[in-house]
C-alpha positions in Angstrom: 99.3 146.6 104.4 96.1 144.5 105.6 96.5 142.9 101.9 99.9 141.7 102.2 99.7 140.0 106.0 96.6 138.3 104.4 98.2 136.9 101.7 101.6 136.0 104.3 99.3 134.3 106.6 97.8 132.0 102.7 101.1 131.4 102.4 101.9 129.7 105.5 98.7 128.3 105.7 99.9 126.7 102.3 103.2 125.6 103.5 101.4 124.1 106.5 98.5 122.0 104.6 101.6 120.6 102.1 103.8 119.8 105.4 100.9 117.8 106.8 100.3 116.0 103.4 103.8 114.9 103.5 103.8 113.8 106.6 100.7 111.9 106.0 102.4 110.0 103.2 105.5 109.5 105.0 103.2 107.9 108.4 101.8 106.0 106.0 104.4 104.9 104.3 106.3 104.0 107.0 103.1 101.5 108.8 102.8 100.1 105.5 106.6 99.0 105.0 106.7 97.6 109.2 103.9 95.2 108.1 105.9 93.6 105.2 108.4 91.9 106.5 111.0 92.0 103.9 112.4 88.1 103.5 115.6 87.2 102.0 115.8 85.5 98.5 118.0 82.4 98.2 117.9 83.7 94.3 117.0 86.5 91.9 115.1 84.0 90.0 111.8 86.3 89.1 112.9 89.0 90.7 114.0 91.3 87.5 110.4 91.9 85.1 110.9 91.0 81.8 113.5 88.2 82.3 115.0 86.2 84.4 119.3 86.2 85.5 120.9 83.5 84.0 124.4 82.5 84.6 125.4 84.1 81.1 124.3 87.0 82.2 126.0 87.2 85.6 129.4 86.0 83.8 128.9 88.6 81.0 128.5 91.5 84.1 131.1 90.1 86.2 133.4 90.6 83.2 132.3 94.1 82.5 132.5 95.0 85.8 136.2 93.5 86.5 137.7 93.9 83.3 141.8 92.7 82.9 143.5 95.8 84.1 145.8 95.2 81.0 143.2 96.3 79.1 143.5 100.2 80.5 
């Protein structure tokens, strides 16, 4: 009986220890993403890694996107 209240109370000590990690992370998280001000881009020029948007492909996912409805 002593052996299984032992190992309840490792358990919740468990729980506890991960509960604090996360909130950890989540504090620190949360400092780091007030500090950067997020700014708005006038364009997506760089924004997307290997490539930039170009018009072609804006037109070419606008088309996909809203295709003729005749189509269906």
């Amino acid at each position: 009986m002593l052996i299984k209240t032992n190992e309840a109370i490792l358990k919740k000590i468990d729980k506890l220890e991960c509960e604090i990690e996360k909130l950890k992370r989540d504090f620190l998280k949360d400092t780091e993403n007030s500090e950067k001000k997020r700014v708005s881009k006038p364009s997506l020029f760089g924004s997307v890694k290997g490539g930039d948007i170009t018009e072609e492909i804006i037109d070419r996912a606008k088309k996909n996107l809203f295709r003729d409805p005749k189509e269906f």
